[in-house]
N, CA, C and O atoms as a GROMACS GRO file, in nm:
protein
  144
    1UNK      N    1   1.967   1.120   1.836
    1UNK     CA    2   2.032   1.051   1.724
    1UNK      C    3   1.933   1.030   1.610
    1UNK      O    4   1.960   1.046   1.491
    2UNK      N    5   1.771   0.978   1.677
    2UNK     CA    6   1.680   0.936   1.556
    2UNK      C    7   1.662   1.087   1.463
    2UNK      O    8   1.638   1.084   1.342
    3UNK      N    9   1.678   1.226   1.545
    3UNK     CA   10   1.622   1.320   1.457
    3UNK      C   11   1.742   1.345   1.425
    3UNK      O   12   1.711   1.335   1.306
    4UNK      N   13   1.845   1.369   1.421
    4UNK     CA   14   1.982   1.372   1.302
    4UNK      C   15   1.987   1.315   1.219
    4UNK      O   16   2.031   1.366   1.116
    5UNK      N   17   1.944   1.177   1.222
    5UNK     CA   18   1.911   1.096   1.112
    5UNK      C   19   1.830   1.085   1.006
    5UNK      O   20   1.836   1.020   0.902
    6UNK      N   21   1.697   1.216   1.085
    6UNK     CA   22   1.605   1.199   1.033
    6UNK      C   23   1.623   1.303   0.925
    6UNK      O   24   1.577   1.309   0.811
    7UNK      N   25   1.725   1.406   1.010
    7UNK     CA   26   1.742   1.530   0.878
    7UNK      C   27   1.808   1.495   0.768
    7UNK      O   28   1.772   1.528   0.655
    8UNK      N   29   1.915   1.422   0.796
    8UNK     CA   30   1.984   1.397   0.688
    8UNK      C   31   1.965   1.269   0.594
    8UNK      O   32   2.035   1.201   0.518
    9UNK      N   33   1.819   1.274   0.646
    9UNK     CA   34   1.772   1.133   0.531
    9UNK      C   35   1.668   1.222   0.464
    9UNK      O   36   1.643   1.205   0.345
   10UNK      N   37   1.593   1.335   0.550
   10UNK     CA   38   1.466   1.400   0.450
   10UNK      C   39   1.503   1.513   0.511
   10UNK      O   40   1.526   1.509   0.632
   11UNK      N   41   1.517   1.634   0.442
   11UNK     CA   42   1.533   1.740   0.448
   11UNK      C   43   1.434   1.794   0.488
   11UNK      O   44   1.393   1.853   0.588
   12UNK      N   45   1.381   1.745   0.329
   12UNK     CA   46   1.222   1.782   0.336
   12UNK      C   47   1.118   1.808   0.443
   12UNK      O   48   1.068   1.898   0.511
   13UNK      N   49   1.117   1.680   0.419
   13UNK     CA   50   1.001   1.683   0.549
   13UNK      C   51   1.060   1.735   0.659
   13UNK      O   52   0.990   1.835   0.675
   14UNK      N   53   1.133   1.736   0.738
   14UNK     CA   54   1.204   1.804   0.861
   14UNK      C   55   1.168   1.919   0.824
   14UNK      O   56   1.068   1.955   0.885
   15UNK      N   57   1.222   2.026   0.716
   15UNK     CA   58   1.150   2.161   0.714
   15UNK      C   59   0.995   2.141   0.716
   15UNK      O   60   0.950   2.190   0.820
   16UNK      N   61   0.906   2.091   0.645
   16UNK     CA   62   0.774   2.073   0.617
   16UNK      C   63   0.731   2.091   0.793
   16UNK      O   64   0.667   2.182   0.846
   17UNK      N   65   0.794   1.966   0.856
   17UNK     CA   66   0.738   2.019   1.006
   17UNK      C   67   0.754   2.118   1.075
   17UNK      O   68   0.680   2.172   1.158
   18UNK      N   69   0.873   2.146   1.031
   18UNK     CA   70   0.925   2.274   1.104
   18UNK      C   71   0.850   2.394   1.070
   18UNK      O   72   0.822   2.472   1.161
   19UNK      N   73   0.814   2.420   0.953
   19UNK     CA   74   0.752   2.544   0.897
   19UNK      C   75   0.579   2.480   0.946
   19UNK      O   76   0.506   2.572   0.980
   20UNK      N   77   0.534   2.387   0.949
   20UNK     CA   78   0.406   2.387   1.006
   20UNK      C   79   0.414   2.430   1.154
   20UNK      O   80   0.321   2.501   1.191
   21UNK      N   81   0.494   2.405   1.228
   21UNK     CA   82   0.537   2.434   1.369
   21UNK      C   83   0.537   2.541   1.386
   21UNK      O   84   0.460   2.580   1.473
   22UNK      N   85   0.613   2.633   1.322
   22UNK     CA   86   0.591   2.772   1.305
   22UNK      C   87   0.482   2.847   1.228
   22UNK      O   88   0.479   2.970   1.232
   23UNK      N   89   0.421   2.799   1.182
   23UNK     CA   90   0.292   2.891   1.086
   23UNK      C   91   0.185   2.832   1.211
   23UNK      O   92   0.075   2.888   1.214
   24UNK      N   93   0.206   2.735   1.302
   24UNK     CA   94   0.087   2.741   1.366
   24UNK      C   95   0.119   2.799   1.519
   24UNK      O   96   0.052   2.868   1.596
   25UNK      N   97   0.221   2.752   1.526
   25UNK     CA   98   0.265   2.908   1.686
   25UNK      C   99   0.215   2.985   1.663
   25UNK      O  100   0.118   3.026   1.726
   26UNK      N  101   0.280   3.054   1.528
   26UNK     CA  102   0.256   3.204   1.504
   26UNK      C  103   0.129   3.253   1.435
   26UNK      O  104   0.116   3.359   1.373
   27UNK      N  105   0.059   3.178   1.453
   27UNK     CA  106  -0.121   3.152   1.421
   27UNK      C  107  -0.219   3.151   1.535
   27UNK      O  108  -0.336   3.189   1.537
   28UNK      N  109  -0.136   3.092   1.640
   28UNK     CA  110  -0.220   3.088   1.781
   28UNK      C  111  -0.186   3.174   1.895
   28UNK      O  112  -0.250   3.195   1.998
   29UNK      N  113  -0.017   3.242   1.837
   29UNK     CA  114  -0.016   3.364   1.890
   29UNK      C  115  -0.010   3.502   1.859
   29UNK      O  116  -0.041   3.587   1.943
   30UNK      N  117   0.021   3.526   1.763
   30UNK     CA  118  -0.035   3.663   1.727
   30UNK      C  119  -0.045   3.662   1.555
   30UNK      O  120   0.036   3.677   1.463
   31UNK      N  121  -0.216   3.629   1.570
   31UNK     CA  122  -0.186   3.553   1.352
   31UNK      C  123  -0.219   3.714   1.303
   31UNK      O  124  -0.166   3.741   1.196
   32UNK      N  125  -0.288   3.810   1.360
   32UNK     CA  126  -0.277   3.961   1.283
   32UNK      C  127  -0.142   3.964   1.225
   32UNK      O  128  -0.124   3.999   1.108
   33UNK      N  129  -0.037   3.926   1.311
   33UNK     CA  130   0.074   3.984   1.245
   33UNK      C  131   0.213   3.921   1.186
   33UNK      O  132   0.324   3.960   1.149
   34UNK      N  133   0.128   3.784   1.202
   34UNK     CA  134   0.252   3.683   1.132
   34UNK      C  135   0.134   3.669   0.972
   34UNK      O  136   0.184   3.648   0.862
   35UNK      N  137   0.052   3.678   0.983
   35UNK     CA  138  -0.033   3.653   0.900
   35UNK      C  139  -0.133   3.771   0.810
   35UNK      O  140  -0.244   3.813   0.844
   36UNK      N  141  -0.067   3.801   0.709
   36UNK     CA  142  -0.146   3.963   0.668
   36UNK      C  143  -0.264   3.945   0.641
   36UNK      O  144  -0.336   4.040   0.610
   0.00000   0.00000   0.00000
């Protein structure tokens, strides 16, 4: 419930984490090729 709430109060930031979440997966697992 708190993170439904949380999206639809900040977009923002919900992507902001989300895309840090993903640029650092895909940094610690294969950054050759998420990363040119």
């Amino acid at each position: 419930m708190s993170g439904i709430a949380k999206v639809a109060n900040g977009m923002d930031e919900a992507n902001e984490f989300f895309l840090v979440c993903v640029y650092s997966l895909s940094r610690f697992v294969k950054p050759r090729v998420f990363i040119p």
